[in-house]
N, C-alpha and C positions, 0 to 999 in steps of 0.2 A: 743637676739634682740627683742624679743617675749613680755620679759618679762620688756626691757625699755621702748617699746611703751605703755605699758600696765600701769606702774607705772607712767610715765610723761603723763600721760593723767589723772587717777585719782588721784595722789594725795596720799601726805602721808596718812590720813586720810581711802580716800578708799580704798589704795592700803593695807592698814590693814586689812581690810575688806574681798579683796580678798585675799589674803595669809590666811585669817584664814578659810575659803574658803575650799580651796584646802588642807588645811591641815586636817580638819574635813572629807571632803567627802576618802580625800586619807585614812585615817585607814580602815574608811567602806568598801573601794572601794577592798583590798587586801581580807574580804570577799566571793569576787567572783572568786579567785583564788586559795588561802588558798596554794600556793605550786604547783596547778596541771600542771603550764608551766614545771618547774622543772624538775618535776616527767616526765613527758610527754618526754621534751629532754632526759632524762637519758633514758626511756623506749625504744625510736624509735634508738638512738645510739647505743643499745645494740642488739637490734632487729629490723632492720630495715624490714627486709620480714613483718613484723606483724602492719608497718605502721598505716592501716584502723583500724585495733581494738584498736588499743592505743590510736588513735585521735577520734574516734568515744566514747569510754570511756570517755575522757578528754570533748569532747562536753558537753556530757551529763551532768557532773557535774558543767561544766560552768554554763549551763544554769538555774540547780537547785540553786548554791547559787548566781546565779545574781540577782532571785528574795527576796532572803534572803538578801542579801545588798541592794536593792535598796528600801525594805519596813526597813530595820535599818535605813536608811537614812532623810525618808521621816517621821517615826516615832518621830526618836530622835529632828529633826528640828523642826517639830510640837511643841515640847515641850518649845524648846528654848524661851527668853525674845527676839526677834530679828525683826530690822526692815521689813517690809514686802516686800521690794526689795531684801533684804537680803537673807530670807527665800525663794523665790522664784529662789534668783541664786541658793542657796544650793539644790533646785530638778533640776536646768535643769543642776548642774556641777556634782552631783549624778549620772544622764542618763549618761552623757558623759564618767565617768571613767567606766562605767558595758559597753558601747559601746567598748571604747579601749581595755577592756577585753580579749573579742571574738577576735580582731582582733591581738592581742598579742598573744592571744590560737594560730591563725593559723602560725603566724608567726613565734611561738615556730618549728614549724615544719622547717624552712627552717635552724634556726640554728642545730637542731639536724642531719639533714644531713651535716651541716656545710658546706651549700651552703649560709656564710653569706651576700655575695652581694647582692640578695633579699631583702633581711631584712634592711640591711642597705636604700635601696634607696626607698623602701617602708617608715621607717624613715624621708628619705629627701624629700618626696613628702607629706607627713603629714605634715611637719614644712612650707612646702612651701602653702599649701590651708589655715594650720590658721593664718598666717601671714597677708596671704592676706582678709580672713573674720575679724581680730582683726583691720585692716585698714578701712577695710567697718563699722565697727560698731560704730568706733572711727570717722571718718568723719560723719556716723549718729546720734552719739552721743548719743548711746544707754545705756552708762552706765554700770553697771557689768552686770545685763541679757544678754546686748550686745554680752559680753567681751566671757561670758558663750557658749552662743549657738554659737560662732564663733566657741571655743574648742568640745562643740558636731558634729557641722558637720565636722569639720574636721577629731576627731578620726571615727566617721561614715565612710569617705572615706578610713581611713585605714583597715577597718575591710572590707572592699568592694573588695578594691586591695586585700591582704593577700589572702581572700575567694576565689577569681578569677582565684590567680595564683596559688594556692594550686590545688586547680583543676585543671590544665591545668599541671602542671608538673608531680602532683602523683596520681590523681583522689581522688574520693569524700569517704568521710567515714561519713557512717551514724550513727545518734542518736543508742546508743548500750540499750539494752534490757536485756543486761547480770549484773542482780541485784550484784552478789557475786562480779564480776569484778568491779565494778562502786564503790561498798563499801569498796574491796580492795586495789583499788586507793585512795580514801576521808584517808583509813588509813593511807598508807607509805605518803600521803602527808600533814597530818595536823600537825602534827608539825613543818614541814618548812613553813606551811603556818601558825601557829599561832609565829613562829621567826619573820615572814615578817611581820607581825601585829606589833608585840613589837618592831621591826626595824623601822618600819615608825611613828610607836608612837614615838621611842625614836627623829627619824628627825623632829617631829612636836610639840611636848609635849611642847616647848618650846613658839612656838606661842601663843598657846592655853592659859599655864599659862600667859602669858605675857596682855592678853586680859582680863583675869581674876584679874592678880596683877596691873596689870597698864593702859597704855590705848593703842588702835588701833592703835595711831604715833609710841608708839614703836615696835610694833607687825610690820609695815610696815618697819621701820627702819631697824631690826633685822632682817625683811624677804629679803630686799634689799642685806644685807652683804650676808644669809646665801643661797643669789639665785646663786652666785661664785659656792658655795660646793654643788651645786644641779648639777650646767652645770658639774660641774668637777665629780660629781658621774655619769651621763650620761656616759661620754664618758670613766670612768673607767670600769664601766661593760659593754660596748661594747667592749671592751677588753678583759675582764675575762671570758667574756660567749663563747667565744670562745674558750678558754680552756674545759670548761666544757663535750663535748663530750669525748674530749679524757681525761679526767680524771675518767669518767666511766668505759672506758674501761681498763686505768693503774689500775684501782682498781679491776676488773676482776681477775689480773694476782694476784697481791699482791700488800698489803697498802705500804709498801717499797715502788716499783716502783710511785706510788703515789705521796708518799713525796717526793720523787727524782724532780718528775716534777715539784710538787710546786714548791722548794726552788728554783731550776733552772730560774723559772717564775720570781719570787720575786725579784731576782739580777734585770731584765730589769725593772720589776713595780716600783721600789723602783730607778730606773736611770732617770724614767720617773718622778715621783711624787715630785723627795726632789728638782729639779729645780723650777717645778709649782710653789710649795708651798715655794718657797724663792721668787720667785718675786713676787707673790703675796703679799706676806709681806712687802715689800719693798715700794710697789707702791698702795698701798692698799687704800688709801686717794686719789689721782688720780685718778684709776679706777673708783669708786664710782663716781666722779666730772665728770667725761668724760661720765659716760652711764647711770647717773640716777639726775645728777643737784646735785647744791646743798641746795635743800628743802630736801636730804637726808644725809648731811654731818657726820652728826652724825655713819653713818652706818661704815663710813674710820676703826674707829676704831675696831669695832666690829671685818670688816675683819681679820686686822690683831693677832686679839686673836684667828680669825678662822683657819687662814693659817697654821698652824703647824698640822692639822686635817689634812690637806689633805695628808701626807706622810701616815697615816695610814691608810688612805679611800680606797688604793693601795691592801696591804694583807686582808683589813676587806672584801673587796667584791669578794676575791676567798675562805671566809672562808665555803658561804651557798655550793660553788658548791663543795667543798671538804668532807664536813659533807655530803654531801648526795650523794656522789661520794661510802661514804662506809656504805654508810646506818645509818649512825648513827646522823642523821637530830634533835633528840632531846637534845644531848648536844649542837647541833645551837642552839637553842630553849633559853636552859640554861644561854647561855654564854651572848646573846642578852637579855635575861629577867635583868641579873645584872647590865649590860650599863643601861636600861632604869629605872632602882632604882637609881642609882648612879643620872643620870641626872636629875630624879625628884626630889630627897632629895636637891640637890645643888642649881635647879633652886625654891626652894621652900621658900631655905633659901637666896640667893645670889638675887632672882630677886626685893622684896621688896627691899632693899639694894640700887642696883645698877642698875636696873633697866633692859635695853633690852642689858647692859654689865655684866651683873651677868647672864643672861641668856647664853651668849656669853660664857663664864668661866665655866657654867654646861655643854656645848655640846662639847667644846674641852675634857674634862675628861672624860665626857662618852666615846668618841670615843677610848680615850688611853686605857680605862678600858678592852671595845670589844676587843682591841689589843690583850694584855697582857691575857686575859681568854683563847681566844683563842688558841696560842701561849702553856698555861699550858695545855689545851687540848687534845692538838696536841699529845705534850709530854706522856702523858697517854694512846693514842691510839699507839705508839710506833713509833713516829718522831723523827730518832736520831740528830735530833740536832733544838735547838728554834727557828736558824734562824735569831736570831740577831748580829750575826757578818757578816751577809751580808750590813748592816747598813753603817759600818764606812768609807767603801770607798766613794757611795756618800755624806754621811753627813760631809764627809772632801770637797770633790770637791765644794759642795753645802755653803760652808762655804767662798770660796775666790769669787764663781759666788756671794752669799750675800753681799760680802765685795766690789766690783765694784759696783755693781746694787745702794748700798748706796751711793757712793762716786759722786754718778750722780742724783740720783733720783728730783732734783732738778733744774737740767741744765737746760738747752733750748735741745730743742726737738731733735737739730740733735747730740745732745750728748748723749742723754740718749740712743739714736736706739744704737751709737757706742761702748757705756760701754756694755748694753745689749749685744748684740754681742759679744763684744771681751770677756765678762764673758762666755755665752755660749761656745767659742770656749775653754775657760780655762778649763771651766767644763768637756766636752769632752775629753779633751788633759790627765788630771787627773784620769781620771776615767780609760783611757788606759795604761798609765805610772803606773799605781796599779792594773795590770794586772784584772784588774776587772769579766774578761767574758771569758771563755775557749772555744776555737771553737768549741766544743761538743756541748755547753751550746746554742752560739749564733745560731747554725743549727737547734738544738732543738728547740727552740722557735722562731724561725722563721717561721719551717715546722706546728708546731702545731695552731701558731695565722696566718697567711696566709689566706687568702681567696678562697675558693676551688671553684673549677667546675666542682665537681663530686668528683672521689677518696675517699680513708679513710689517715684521718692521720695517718700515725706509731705510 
């Protein structure tokens, strides 16, 4: 919602502007992380007696590469051809992602106890102050500075919350002094933090080129389609991070037990995803016309080249907590580095072409690519099986929910709720009539993604 008020206010034009924006400061901004949330949930999971030193470690290094991102930031824009309103969003939306940082650092704490309702409603209390600042700025007609310092103070207030109640439920851990710990942390976790670089480059590269090969309207255009698979990566790793505790600990025992839980996961992610990403398909020219006008018509399509991404957006974002569930965080590294060649070479040659739809076409491949590496990966690290015959059951159900969704998508409104529906319940009905989920499976991953208040998961 954040992100329609923001786009119908400025405009194809600026709204390229901002999306290029947040796509430049977002590379930098992973910098100040490099992995140590990660690292940090995996460490306190495993030890939680050792809380203070793990998070007191974790600080320390926050804080050293926040000033290392926040002078890459302020360096590289200096450099840029860019307007001077421009230039000036790009330091105060620079401040604002090293602000969110810190307050993600603390936050990482409340998931590794997998007390995630904290987390979560800290979240919904962030969405809720910039909402309300993106409104104040927009009635004062501030423009992107505006738009900017709204998202600063708001991630400011998260890192405020997080800080507050971290102290109050587990007490305070201080800035660590212990040189060999602080370097042995930057170690196990730079390669998943230079994964997360090459990840967020490969979710932006696109932009960037697109400003470079073409103009701003499509950089906007394409960031409109590609803001769907942004909302829907949100709410898939609020999913997956929740697994991530107890996948440290299945990997304790043996990688076996491990891949046991993955694949188990997989069946529900993958019950969840292949409906998403069918209506989205479907109704993809709609959405767009309903939440962003049509001075963005052109994006309908894009969507729907995007929509088939999102089944795999499902297993790609339980692949970092899995790789480094067993330590082995630089074949993440690897598998991520090929996606983001794959998607450079395509959008390099597809974008002149076709423009912010040749872009469109580079980042659905990338994503299957991630897939599939992964996947070979997997297999090499001794996953007895790929995992892709979990697939067919719903990509069959999701195949008749498709086939209503179209038959309507054009009705009047109180048809389309009714096809909707009675697909959905088809969908359902199929997915249990193909014995899809063994009541082992369903307990299991109920008990493991559940919201705790207090306890260890099994």
């Amino acid at each position: 919602f954040i992100i329609v008020l923001v786009a119908r206010y400025l405009g194809a034009e600026q709204f390229g502007y901002f999306s290029f924006i947040l796509a430049f400061v977002g590379v930098f901004q992973l910098v100040a992380d490099m992995g140590i949330r990660n690292i940090l949930i995996r460490d306190i999971a495993v030890d939680r007696t050792g809380f203070k030193r793990h998070l007191g470690i974790a600080r320390t290094l926050l804080w050293l590469l926040s000033f290392v991102s926040l002078g890459l930031i302020v360096g590289v824009a200096s450099l840029l051809d860019l307007r001077e309103d421009v230039r000036q969003s790009i330091y105060i939306a620079g401040l604002a992602v090293i602000v969110t940082f810190h307050g993600l650092g603390y936050s990482a704490v409340f998931r590794a106890f997998e007390e995630m309702e904290w987390d979560i409603l800290g979240s919904l209390l962030h969405k809720v102050v910039f909402i309300s600042l993106v409104w104040v700025a927009i009635q004062w007609d501030r423009g992107l500075q505006g738009v900017f310092t709204a998202m600063l103070l708001a991630n400011a207030s998260q890192w405020l919350y997080a800080w507050t109640l971290v102290g109050i439920r587990y007490g305070r851990a201080r800035l660590s002094r212990d040189i060999p710990a602080v370097w042995g942390m930057l170690a196990r976790a730079f390669p998943l933090g230079i994964a997360e670089i090459l990840r967020r480059l490969t979710q932006h590269v696109d932009k960037l080129l697109l400003l470079a090969l073409s103009t701003s309207v499509a950089v906007g255009i394409f960031s409109v389609a590609y803001r769907f698979l942004e909302a829907m990566n949100i709410f898939i790793q609020s999913m997956t991070i929740a697994l991530f505790p107890a996948f440290s600990r299945f990997a304790q025992v043996s990688s076996d037990k491990l891949f046991q839980a993955y694949a188990q996961s997989l069946k529900f992610l993958y019950a969840i995803g292949i409906p998403l990403a069918v209506m989205v398909f479907v109704f993809a020219d709609h959405m767009v016309d309903i939440f962003f006008g049509e001075s963005f018509r052109g994006a309908g399509l894009v969507l729907m080249i995007l929509a088939p991404a999102m089944i795999f957006l499902f297993p790609i974002s339980a692949y970092g907590y899995v790789f480094t569930a067993l330590g082995r965080q630089r074949i993440y590294t690897g598998c991520v580095a090929v996606s983001l060649g794959v998607n450079i070479v395509l959008d390099l040659w597809l974008i002149p072409l076709y423009g912010y739809t040749g872009a469109a076409i580079g980042t659905l491949f990338a994503e299957v690519t991630l897939f599939f590496t992964g996947v070979v990966m997997m297999r090499r690290l001794g996953s007895a099986s790929t995992n892709l015959h979990i697939l067919w059951r719903p990509l069959l159900a999701g195949l008749l929910l498709g086939t209503l969704c179209w038959a309507v998508r054009d009705a009047a409104l109180h048809v389309v709720i009714l096809g909707v529906l009675t697909g959905a319940a088809g969908y359902i009905a199929v997915l249990l009539l193909l014995r899809t989920f063994t009541r082992q499976e369903i307990a299991l991953v109920l008990e493991a993604v559940r919201l705790k208040r207090g306890g260890v998961v099994p």
